[in-house]
C-alpha positions as CSV (number, residue, x, y, z in Angstrom):
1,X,78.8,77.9,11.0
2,X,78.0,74.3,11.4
3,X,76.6,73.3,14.9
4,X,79.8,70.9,15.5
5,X,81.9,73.6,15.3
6,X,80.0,75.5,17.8
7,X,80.2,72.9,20.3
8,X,82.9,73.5,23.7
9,X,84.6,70.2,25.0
10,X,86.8,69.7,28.2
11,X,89.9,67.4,27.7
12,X,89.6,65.5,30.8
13,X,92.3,63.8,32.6
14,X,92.2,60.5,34.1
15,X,95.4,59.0,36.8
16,X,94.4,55.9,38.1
17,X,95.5,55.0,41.9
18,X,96.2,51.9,43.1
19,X,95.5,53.2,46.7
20,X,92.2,54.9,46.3
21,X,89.2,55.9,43.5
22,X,90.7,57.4,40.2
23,X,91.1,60.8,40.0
24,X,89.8,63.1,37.1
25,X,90.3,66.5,36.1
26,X,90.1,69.2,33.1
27,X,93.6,69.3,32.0
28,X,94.6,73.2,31.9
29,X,91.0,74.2,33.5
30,X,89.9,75.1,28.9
31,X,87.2,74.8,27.0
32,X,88.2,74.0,23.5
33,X,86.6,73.8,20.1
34,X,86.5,70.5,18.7
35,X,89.4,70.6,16.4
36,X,91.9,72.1,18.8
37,X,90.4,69.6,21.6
38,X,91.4,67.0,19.5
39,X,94.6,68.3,18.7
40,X,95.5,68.4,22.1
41,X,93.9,65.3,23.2
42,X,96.4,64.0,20.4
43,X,99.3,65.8,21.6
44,X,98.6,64.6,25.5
45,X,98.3,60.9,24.5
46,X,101.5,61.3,22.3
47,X,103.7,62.5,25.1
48,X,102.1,60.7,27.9
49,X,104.7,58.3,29.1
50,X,102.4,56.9,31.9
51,X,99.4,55.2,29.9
52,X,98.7,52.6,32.2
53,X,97.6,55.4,34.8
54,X,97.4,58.1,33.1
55,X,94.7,58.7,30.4
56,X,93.0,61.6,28.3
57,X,89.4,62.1,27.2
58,X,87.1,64.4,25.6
59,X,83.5,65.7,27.2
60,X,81.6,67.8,25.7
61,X,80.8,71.2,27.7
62,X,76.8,71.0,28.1
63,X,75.3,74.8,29.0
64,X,72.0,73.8,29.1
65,X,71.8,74.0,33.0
66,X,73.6,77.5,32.7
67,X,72.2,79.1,30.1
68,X,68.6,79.2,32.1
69,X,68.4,81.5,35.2
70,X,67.8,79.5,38.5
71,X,64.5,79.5,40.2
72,X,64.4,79.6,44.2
73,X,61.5,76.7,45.5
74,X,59.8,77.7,48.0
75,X,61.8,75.7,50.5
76,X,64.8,76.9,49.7
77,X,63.1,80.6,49.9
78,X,61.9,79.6,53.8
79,X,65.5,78.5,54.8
80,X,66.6,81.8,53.7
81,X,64.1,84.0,55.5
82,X,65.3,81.7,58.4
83,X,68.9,82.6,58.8
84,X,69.6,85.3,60.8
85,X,72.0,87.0,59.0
């Protein structure tokens, strides 16, 4: 399998609001593989009626930070020795 195909994206979902910052989200809370991403990303910008303020976009899902097991500093390990619960 080719290392493309491998690869997880989020289609995220941008409204723009004139009264405050943008908002973004992952439309439907997926993961997709790139070809049914961008069949849905299609799809979305197809039927979106609202283009001005609404927008689609794919990002790709990045495990790097997840795939490693976290490692406590030493700080951190002090402030929990420190709470009395």
């Amino acid at each position: 399998m080719n290392e493309i195909n491998e690869k997880k994206f989020f289609i995220v979902e941008k409204k723009k609001y004139s009264f405050t910052h943008d908002n973004y989200s992952i439309h439907s809370n997926n993961v997709y593989d790139l070809t049914t991403a961008v069949k849905k990303l299609l799809a979305l910008d197809t039927l979106n009626e609202d283009r001005k303020n609404t927008s689609y976009h794919l990002q790709e899902v990045n495990f790097s930070m997840v795939d490693k097991p976290l490692v406590l500093t030493e700080e951190v390990k002090e402030e929990q020795s420190e709470m009395p619960f």
